[in-house]
C-alpha positions, 0 to 999 in steps of 0.5 A: 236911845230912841226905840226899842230896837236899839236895846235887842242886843241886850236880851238874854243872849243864851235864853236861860230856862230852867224849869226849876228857876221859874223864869225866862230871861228872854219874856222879862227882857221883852215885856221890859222893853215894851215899857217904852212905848207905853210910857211915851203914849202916856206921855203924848196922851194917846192911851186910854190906859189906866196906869198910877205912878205908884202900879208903874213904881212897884217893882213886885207887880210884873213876872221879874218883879215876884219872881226877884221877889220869891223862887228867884231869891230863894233860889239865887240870891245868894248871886252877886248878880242877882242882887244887881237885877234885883236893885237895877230892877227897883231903878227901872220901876222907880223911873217908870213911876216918875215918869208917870207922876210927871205926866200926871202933874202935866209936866209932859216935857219933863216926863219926855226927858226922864224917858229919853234919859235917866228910863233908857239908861235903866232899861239898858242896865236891867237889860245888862244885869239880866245878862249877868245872871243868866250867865251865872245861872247857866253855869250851875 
């Protein structure tokens, strides 16, 4: 996989939001996606931003993260499907961190191979598994 675009089949379909559960499938989706692009300038030395392996590797920073992380397992953890987000969701963010720590080490290539590979692999499974739940959540 080679941009973006080619993950959009995999957002949420249904864009389950329900006031009470605290999250919209849809935006996590979308600001996950977006990690991408910001790895790869990284990766080609084109950012200014300030970004550590270890805020890229934490996976209870972002909104998906705190809310897996509080309402969303409170509420739904008992879903097989939350706990397969929930671990898909850790490998995306640990990924994310190697690609940086790579980048960091000056190991550009490496970090360019991680991205296309095992980091694109991980968006679609997060992308899948956001798809699961949100169709287990959507029949409550």
């Amino acid at each position: 996989m080679n941009s973006e675009s080619e993950y959009v089949i995999d957002v949420p379909r249904k864009a389950v939001y329900f006031k009470s559960s605290g999250i919209d499938f849809v935006e996590a989706a979308e600001a996950h996606m977006q990690w991408r692009s910001r790895l790869q300038k990284h990766i080609d030395g084109v950012t200014t931003e300030e970004w550590s392996p270890s805020a890229a590797g934490a996976d209870d920073c972002c909104g998906l993260g705190r809310w897996l992380r509080g309402v969303g397992r409170v509420k739904f953890g008992h879903f097989s499907s939350f706990r397969h987000l929930d671990a898909e969701h850790a490998e995306f963010h640990g990924f994310a961190g190697m690609v940086l720590e790579k980048v960091r080490e000056g190991s550009r290539s490496e970090a360019e191979n991680l991205l296309k590979n095992e980091f694109s692999q991980a968006t679609r499974r997060i992308l899948i598994a956001m798809n699961e739940l949100n169709d287990a959540m959507s029949v409550m």
